[in-house]
C-alpha positions in Angstrom: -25.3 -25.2 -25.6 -24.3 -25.1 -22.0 -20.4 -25.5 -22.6 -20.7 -23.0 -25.2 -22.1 -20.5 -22.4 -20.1 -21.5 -19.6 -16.7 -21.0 -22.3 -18.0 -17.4 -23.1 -18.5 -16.7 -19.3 -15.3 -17.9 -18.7 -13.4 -16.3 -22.1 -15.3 -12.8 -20.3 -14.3 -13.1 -16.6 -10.4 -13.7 -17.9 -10.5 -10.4 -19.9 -12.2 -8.3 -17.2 -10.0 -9.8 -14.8 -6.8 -8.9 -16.5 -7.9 -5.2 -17.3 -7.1 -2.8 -14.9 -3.7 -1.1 -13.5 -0.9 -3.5 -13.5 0.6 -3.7 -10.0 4.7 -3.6 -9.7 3.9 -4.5 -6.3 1.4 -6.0 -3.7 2.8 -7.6 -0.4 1.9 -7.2 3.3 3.5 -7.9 6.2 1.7 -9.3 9.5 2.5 -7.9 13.0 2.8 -10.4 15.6 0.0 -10.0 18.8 -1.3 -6.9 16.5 1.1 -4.6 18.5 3.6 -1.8 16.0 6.5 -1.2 18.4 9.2 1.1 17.2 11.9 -1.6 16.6 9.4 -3.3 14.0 10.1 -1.4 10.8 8.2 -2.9 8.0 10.5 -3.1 4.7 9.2 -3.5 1.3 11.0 -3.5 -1.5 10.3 -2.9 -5.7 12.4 -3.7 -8.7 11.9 -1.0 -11.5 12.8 -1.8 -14.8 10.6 0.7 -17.0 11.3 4.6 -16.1 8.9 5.9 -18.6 5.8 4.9 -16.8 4.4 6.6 -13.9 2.9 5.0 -10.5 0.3 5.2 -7.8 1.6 4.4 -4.8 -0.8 2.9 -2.2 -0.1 1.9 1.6 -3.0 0.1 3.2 -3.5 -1.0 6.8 -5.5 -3.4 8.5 -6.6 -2.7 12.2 -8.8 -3.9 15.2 -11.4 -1.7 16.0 -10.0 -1.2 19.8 -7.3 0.5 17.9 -7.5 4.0 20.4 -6.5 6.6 18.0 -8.4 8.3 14.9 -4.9 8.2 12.6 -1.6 6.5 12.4 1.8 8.4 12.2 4.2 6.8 10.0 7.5 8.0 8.6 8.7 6.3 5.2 12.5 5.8 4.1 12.8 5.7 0.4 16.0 3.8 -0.6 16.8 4.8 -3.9 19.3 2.5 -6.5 21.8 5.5 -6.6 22.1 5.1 -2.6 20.3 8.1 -1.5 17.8 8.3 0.5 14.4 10.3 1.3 12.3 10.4 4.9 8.8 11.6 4.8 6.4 11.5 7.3 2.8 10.7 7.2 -0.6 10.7 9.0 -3.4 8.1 8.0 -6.3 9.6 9.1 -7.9 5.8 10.1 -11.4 7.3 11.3 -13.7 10.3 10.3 -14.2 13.0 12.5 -17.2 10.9 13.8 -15.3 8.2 15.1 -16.8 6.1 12.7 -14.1 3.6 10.8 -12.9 4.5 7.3 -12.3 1.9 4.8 -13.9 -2.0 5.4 -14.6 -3.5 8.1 -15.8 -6.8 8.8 -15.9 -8.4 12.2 -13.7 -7.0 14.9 -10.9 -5.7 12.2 -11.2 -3.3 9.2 -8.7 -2.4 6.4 -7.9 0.8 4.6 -6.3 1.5 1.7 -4.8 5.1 1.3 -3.5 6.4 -1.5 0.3 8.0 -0.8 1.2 9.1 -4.2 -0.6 9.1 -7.7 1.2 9.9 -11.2 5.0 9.0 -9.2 7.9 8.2 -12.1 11.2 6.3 -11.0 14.1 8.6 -13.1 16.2 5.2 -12.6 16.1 1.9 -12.7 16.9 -0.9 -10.1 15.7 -1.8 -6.2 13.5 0.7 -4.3 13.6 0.2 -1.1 10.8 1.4 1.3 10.9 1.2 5.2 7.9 1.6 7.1 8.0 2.7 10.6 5.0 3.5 13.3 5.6 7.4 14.4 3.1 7.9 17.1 4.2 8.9 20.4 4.1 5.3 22.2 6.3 2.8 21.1 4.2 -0.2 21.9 1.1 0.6 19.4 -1.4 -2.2 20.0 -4.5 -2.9 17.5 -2.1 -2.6 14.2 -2.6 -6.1 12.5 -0.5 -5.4 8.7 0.7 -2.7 6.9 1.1 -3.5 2.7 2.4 -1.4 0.1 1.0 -1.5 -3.6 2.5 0.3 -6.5 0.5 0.4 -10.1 2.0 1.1 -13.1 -0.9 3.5 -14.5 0.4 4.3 -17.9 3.1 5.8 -20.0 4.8 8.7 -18.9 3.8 12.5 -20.5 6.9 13.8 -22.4 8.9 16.2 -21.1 8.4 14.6 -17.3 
């Protein structure tokens, strides 16, 4: 009777465990001494193969709580297959107006995860590159630990988009 349960239990956690958005891609990278200096641009990069879905794309940082600032500056290159390429920059707001952390923090770091872009489409196929790089006005940035990128395939794209 108890193998029966304990197959069930395991039969259930499997499903629930494989429901949910399927992620094109989930990779961090570390920065050494937990210090973002201008030279260390963070590159990511995603292989699309199916244009008729749409995206979320996430960025999430991790962070000592020394860091000294409320938000991060970032600017992000998009690489696209066809060679061109798109700059955008971007403000993480990493604390409330409070000054109390955002996101999860355990010990002496915490993490956020912010959404950059829900319901995105890729019109063609191939690499995406996407280059990270700290935009704050010192080049030296310490109490940045790792910046990751995420990218969920949320569903079939409407027609007509």
């Amino acid at each position: 009777m108890q193998k029966n349960g304990f197959f069930l239990f395991v039969l259930a956690a499997s499903f629930l465990s494989s429901c949910g958005p399927e992620k094109l891609v989930d990779t961090s990278q570390v920065l050494k001494s937990g210090v973002w200096a201008y030279a260390d641009s963070l590159r990511f990069e995603a292989t699309v193969e199916d244009t008729s879905r749409l995206y979320d794309i996430s960025l999430w940082v991790r962070h000592d709580k020394s860091y000294a600032y409320q938000n991060l500056y970032l600017r992000i290159l998009t690489y696209f297959p066809d060679g061109k390429t798109l700059s955008q920059p971007l403000s993480l707001d990493l604390a409330e107006k409070t000054g109390a952390w955002s996101g999860k923090c355990i010990g002496k770091s915490c993490t956020l995860e912010v959404p950059i872009q829900q319901n995105a489409f890729f019109n063609t196929r191939g690499k995406y590159t996407f280059v990270i790089e700290q935009y704050m006005r010192q080049d030296s940035l310490p109490g940045i630990r790792a910046v990751g990128l995420r990218i969920y395939n949320t569903g079939p794209r409407p027609e007509g988009r």
